[in-house]
N, C-alpha and C positions, 0 to 999 in steps of 0.2 A: 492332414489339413490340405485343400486343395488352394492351390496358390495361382491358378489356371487367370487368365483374365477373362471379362466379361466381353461377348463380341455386341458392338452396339451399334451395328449396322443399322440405317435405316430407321436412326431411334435419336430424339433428342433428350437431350440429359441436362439437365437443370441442375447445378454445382453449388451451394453453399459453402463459401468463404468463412474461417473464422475470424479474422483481422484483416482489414478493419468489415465490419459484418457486411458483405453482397452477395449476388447471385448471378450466376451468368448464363443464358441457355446457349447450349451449343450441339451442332449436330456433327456431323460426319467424325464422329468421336473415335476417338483409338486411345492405347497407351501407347509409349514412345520412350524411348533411353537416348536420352543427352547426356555424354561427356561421363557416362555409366551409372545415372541417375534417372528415373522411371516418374513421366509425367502423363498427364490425363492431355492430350488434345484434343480440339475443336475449333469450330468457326463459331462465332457470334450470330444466331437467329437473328433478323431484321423481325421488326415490330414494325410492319407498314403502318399503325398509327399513331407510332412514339417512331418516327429515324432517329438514331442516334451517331454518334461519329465513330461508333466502335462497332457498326455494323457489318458481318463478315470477316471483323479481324479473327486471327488467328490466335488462342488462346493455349498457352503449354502450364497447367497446374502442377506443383507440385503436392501429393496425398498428402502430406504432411498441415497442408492450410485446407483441404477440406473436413469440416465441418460434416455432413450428408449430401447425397445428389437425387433426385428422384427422376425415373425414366421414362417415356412417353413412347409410346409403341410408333408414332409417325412425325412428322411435322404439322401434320393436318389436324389430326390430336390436339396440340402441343396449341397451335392457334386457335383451335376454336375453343380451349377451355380458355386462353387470355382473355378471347373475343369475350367467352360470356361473363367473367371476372369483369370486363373491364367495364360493361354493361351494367351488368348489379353495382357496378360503384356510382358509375353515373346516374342511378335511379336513387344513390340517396341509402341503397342497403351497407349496412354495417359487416367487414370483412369480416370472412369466417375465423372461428378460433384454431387455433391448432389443437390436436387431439394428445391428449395427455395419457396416464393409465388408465385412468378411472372414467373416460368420455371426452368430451368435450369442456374446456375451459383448463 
């Protein structure tokens, strides 16, 4: 089994939490050993059209609360799908479903 880490240079990674359920995009990501315990870090993506007060913090996950992460090959990526998510939301479209085995729904 390769037990190698993922290098995620240059890549933002979108982290599902399982309790209590969130998500958090972060980029300049690495793993990291605290105290001989192995966490996912990052910074907090800014959403120039949602600021938040956690923008830019510094985020140390432990694998154990993620849920899935999904990776975004840039940040430029990474904002323009929000950009056009947040766009179809605001025309009134109904969010996509998530994909199951069998398709959609």
């Amino acid at each position: 089994m390769d037990e190698s880490l993922p290098d995620f240079t240059g890549r933002v990674v979108v982290v599902y939490i399982v309790a209590p359920p969130t998500s958090f995009a972060l980029e300049q990501v690495r793993y990291e050993r605290h105290v001989g315990k192995l966490y996912l870090v990052g910074r907090q993506v800014a959403d120039p059209q949602r600021p938040t007060w956690n923008d830019g913090a510094t985020y140390h996950i432990a694998p154990e609360h993620i849920a899935y992460f999904a990776v975004f090959d840039s940040a430029d990526l990474y904002r323009s799908r929000i950009a056009a998510f947040n766009a179809q939301m605001a025309a009134g479209a109904t969010p996509p479903q998530p994909r199951g085995w069998f398709g959609r729904g």
